[in-house]
Every structure is written in structure tokens, then in C-alpha cells.
N, C-alpha and C positions, 0 to 999 in steps of 0.2 A: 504494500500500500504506500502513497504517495501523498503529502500533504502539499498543496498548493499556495502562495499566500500573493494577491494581486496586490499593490501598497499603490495605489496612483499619485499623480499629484497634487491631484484635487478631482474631486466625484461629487457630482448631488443626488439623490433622493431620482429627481426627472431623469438625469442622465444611465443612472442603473436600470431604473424601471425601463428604459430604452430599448438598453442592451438586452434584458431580460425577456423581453416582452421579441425584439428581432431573433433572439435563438429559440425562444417558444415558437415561433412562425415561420423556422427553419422546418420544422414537422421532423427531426431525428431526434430517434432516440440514440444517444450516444451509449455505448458499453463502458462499462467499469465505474460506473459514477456512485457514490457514497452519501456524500453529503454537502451541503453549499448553505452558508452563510455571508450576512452582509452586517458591517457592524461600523459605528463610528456617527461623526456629525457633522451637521451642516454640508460643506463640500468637500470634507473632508472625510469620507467613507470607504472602507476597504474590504476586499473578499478574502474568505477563506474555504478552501474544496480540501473533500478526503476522494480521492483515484483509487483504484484496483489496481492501475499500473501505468507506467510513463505513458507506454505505447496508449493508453487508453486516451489520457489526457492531451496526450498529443495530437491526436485525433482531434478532439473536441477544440482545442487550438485553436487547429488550422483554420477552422467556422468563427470561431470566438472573435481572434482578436482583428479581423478584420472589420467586425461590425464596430468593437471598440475605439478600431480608428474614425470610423465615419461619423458614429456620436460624437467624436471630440474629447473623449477623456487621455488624458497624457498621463503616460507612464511613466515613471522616476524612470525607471528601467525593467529588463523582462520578470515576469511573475518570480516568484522564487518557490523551488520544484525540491522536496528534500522528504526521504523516506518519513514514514512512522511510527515509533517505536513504541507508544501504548495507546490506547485510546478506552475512556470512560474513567471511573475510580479504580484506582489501586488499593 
């Protein structure tokens, strides 16, 4: 498993639901996907994804961040892609 974590430069609330809303209307279901959260304030909001596996997320990607550019949201730089080593309570 793979945890993902998007940090932009700035996001709003409209510009997520955007993005959200363009890969809902892509009509794929992507393999390997876990979980996805959105957290933070104002315009400054960031994601966090749990993957089955790179290959999976990579996939999902290649759809993703090109709608990300057309919204407008700018990336400090690329997501940061780093296994998982527990998840829930210990």
C-alpha cells in the first residue's frame, strides 16, 4: 500500500469540488483505491489517498493531474508517493 499526500499551493473548497466533480465524470473506476481525504482551510487545502499500489495510483495520475492543471490549482511540486507502514490504532 501506498500513501499519497497532494500539498498545493493554494486550493479552495470550488477548486477541489472541481476537480472532484471532473474525475467523477470521467465515469472510471480506477483499481486499487482505498481511501481519499480532503482537509485544511480557506485556500489552503490538501489531499491525502491510501493506493493498493504505485502502479494503481499511477494510473489514476495520468486522469488526475491533468484536470488539476486546467482548474488552476498549482503544485508546490509533485504529490509525495511513500509506502504505508500501519494504518488504524495500534
Amino acid at each position: 500500500m501506498i500513501a499519497v499526500y497532494y500539498s498545493p499551493e493554494s486550493m479552495t473548497e470550488a477548486q477541489y469540488r472541481e476537480v472532484s466533480g471532473r474525475v467523477q465524470g470521467l465515469g472510471i473506476e480506477f483499481n486499487g483505491f482505498e481511501h481519499h481525504s480532503c482537509f485544511g482551510e480557506g485556500d489552503q487545502l490538501a489531499v491525502y489517498e491510501i493506493w493498493r499500489s504505485r502502479e494503481d495510483w499511477d494510473e489514476f495520475a495520468r486522469h488526475l493531474m491533468p484536470i488539476v492543471d486546467d482548474v488552476g490549482v498549482k503544485m508546490r511540486r509533485p504529490p509525495d508517493v511513500m509506502p504505508v507502514v500501519a494504518m488504524g490504532p495500534e
